[in-house]
N, CA and C atoms as an extended XYZ file, in Angstrom:
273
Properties=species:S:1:pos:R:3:atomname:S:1:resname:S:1:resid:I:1 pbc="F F F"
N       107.714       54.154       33.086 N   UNK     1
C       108.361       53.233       33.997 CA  UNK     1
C       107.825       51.823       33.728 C   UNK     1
N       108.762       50.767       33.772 N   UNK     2
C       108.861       49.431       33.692 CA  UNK     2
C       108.145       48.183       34.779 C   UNK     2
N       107.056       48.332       34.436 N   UNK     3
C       106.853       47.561       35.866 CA  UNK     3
C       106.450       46.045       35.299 C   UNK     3
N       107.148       44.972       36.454 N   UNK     4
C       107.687       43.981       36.514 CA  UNK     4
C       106.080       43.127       37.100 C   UNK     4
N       106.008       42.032       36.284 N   UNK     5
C       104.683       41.285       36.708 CA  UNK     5
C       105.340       40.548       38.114 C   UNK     5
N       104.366       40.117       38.629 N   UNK     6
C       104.559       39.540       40.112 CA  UNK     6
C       105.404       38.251       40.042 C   UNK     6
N       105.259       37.540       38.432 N   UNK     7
C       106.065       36.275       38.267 CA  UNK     7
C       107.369       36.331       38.064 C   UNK     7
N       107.595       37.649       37.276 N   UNK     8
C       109.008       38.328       37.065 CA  UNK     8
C       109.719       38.394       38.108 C   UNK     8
N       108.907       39.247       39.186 N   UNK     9
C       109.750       39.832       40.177 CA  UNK     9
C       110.046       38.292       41.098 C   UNK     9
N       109.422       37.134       41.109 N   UNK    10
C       109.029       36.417       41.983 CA  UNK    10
C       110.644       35.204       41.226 C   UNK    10
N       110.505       35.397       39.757 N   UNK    11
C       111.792       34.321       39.330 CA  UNK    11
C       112.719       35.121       39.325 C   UNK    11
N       112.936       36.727       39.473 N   UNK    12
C       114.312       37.051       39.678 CA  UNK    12
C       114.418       36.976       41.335 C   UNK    12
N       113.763       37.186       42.236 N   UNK    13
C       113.881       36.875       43.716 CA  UNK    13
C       114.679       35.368       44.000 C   UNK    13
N       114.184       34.075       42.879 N   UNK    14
C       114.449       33.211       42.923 CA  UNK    14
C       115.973       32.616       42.770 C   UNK    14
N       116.028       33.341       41.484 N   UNK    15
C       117.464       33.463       41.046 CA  UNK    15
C       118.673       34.051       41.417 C   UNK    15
N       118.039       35.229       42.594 N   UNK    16
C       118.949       35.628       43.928 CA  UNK    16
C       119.171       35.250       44.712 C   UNK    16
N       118.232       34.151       45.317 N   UNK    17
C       118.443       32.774       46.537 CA  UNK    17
C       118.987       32.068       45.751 C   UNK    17
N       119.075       31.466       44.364 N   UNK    18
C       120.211       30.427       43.961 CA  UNK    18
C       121.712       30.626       43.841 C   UNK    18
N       121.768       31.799       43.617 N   UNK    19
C       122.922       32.711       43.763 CA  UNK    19
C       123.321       33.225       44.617 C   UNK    19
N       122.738       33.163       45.960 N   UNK    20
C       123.282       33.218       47.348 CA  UNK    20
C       123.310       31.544       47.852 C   UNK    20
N       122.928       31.378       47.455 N   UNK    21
C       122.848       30.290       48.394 CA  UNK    21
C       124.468       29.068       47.512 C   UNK    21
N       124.374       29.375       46.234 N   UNK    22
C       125.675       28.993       45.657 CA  UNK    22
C       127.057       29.537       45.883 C   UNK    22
N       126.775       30.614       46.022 N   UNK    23
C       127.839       31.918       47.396 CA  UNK    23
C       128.022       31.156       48.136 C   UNK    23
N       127.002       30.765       49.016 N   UNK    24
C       127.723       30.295       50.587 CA  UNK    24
C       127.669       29.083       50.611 C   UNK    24
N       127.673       28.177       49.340 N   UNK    25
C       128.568       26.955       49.614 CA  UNK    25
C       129.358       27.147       49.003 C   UNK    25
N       129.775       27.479       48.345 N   UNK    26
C       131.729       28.383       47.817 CA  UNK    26
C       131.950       28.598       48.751 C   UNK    26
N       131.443       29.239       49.509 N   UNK    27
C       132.393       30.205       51.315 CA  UNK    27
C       132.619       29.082       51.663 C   UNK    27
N       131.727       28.001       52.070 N   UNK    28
C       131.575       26.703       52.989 CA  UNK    28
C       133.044       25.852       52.668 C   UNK    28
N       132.671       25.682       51.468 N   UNK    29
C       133.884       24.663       50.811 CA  UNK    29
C       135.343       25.480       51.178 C   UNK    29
N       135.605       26.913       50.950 N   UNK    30
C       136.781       27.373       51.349 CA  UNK    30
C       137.010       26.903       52.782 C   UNK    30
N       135.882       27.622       53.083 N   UNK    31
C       136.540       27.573       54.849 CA  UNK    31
C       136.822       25.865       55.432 C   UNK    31
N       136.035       25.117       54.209 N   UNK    32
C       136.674       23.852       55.197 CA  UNK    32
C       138.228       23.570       54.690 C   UNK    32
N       138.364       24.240       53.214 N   UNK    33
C       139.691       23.448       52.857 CA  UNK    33
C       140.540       24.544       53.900 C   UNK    33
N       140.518       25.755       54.195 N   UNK    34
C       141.046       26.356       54.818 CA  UNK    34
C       141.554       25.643       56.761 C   UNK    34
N       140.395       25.415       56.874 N   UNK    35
C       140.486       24.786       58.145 CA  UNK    35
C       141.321       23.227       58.372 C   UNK    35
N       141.386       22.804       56.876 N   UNK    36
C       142.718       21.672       57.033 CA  UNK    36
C       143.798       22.216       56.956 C   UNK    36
N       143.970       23.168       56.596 N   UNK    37
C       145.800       23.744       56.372 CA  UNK    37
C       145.890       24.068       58.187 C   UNK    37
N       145.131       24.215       59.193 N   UNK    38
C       145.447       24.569       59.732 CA  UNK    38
C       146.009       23.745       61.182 C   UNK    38
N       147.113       23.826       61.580 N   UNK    39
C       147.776       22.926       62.722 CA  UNK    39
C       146.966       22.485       63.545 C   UNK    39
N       146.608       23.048       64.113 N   UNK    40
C       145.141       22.880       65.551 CA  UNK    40
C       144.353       23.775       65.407 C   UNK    40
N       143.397       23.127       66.381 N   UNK    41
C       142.146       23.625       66.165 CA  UNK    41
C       142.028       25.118       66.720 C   UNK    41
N       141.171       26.012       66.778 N   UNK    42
C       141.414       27.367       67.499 CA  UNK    42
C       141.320       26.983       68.929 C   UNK    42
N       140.657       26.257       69.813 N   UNK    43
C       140.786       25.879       70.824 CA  UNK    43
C       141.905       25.393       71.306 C   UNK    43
N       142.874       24.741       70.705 N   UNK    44
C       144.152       24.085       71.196 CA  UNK    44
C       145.268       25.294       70.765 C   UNK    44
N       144.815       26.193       69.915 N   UNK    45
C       146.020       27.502       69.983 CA  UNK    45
C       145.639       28.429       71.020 C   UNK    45
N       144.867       28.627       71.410 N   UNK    46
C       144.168       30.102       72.677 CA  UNK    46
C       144.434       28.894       73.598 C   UNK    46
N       144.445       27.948       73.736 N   UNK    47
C       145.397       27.437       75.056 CA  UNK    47
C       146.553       27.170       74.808 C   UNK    47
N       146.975       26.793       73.564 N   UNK    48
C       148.830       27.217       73.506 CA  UNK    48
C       149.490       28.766       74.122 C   UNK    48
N       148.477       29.461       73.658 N   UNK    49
C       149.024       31.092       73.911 CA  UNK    49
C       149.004       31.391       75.015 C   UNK    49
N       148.060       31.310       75.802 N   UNK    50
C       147.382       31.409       77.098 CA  UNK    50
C       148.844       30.521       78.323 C   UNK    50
N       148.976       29.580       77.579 N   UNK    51
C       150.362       28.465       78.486 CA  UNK    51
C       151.598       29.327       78.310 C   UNK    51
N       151.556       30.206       77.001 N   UNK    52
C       152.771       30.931       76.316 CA  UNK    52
C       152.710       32.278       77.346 C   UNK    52
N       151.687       33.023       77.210 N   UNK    53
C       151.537       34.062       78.242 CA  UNK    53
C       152.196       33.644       79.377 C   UNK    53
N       151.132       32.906       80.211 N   UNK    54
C       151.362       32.357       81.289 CA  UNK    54
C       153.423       32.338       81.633 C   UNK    54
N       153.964       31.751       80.447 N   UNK    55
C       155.293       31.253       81.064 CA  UNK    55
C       156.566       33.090       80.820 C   UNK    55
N       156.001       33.635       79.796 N   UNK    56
C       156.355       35.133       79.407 CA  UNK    56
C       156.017       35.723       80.877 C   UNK    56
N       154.843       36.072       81.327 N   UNK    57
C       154.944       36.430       82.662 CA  UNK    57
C       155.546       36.272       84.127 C   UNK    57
N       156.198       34.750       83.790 N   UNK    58
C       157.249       34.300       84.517 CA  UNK    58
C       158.307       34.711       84.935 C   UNK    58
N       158.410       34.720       83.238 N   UNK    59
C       160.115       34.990       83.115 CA  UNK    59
C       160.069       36.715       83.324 C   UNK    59
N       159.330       37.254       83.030 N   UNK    60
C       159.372       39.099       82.868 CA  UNK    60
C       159.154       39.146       84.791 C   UNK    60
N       158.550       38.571       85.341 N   UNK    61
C       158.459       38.783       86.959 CA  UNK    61
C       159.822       38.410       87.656 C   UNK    61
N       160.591       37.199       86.952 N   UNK    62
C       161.811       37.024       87.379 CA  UNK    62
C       162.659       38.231       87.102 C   UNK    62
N       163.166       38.281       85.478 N   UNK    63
C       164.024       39.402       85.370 CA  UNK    63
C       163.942       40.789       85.883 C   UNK    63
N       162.129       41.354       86.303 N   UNK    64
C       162.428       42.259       86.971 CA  UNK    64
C       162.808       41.940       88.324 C   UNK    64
N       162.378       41.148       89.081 N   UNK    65
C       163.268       40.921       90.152 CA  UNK    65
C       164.733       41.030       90.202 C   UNK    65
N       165.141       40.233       89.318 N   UNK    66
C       166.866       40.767       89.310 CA  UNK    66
C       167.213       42.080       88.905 C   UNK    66
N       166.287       42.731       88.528 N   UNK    67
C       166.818       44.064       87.774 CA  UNK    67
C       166.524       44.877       89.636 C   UNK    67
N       165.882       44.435       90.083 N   UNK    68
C       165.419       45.095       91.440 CA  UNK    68
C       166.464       44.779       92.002 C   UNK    68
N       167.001       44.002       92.632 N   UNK    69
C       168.230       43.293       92.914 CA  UNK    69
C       169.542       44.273       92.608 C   UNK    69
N       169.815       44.350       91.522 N   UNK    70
C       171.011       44.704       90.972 CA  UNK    70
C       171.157       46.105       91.365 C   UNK    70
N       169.436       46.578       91.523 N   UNK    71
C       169.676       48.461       91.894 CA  UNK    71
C       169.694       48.725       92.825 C   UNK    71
N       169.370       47.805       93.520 N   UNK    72
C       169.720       47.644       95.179 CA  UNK    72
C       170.760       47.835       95.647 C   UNK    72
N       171.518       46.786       95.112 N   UNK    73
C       173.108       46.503       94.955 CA  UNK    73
C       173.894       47.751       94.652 C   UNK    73
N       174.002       47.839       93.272 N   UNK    74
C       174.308       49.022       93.236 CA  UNK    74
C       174.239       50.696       93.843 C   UNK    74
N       173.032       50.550       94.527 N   UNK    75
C       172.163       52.030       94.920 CA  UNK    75
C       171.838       52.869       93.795 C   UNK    75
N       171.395       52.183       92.510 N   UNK    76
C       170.418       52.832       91.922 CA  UNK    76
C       169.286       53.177       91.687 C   UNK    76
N       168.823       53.161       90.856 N   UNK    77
C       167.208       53.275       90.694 CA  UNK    77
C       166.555       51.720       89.296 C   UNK    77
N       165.915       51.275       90.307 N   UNK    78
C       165.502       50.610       89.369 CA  UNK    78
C       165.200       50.522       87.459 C   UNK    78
N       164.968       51.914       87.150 N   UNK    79
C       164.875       52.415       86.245 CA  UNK    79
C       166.086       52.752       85.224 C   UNK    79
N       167.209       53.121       85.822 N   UNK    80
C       168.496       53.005       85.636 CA  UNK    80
C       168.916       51.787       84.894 C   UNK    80
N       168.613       50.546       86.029 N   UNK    81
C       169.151       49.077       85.888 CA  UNK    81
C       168.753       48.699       84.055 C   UNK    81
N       166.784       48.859       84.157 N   UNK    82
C       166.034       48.467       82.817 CA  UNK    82
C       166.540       49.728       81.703 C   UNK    82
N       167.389       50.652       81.643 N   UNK    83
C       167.995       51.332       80.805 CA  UNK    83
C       169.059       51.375       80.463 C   UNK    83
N       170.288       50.272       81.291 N   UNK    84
C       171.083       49.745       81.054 CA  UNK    84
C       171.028       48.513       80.111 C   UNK    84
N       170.053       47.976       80.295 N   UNK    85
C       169.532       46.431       79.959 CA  UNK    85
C       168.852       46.531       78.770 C   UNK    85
N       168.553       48.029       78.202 N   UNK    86
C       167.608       47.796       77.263 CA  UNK    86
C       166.451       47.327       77.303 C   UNK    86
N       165.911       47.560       78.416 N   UNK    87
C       164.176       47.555       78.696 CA  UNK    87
C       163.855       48.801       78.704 C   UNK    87
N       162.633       48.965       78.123 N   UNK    88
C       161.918       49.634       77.907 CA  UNK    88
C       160.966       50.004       78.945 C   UNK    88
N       159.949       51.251       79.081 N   UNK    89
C       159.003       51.661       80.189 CA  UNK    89
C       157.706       50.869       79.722 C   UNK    89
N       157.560       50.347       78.259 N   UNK    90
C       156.507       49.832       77.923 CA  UNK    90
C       156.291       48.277       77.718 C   UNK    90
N       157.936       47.856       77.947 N   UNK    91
C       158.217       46.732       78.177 CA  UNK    91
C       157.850       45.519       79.246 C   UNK    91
């Protein structure tokens, strides 16, 4: 067996931190050019979505209301109405 003097082992250790550490400024440099392609920042999209939710829950609380409405009207079953309509139970 091959055994490695302490200076050996000590300049290939070395040459693995230059080579990581040249790794993660390659990563660095991607992720910044990456982060210009991108519209907004992640903070200004998780509050775009969040405003987007927000107005989706609106509208889905309205239409089931009218779908409640309509089975009323009719004397159906609510369930009826959203299977006419093409809503779904998971919808």
């Amino acid at each position: 067996m091959v055994t490695q003097s302490r200076e050996q082992r000590l300049e290939t250790l070395r040459a693995s931190i230059n080579n990581l550490q040249s790794q993660q400024a390659q990563l660095e440099a991607e992720i910044a050019e990456i982060e210009k392609t991108l519209k907004n920042d992640s903070s200004e999209t998780v509050k775009r979505h969040i405003r987007l939710l927000h107005d989706y829950n609106e509208i889905k609380d309205i239409a089931q209301g009218l779908m409640g409405l309509i089975a009323e009207a009719r004397g159906v079953r609510h369930v009826d109405v959203q299977r006419e309509y093409g809503v779904k139970e998971q919808d």
